[in-house]
Phi, psi and omega in degrees: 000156185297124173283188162307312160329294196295323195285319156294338170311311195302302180324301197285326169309290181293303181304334162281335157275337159231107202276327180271014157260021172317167186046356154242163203249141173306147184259149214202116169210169183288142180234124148105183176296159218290187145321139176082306166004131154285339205263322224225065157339298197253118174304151207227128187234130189270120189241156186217130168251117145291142177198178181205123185264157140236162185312194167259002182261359219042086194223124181307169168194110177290189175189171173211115189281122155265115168257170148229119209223137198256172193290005096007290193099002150336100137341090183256339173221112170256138185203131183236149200234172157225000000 
């Protein structure tokens, strides 16, 4: 499992590139196949930040930062959807 450590580093990552998810905490699951795998040496984990911008109309607009991150605390993928 992921530490407390590792988990703020990332967090601190994702809040400098998205500054108005400051304060919020990741949703935190395992991602792709387990421990051990030949193909997936090192377990891997997705962490997902909900957030919500507004328009130029001022019209909410959620979104979601998707990380995917190695036991480490690597960044191996960022990604933000609406």
């Amino acid at each position: 499992m992921m530490t407390e450590r590792v988990l703020n580093l990332i967090c601190r990552e994702v809040y400098r590139r998205f500054p108005d998810l400051r304060g919020t905490r990741p949703k935190v699951k395992n991602y792709g196949p387990g421990k051990g795998s030949p193909s997936n040496p090192s377990p891997k984990y997705l962490l997902v930040f909900q957030g919500e911008g507004v328009t130029d109309t001022d019209k909410p607009l959620p979104y979601a930062v998707r990380v995917v991150v190695n036991a480490q605390g690597k960044i191996l993928k960022m990604s933000m959807s609406r």
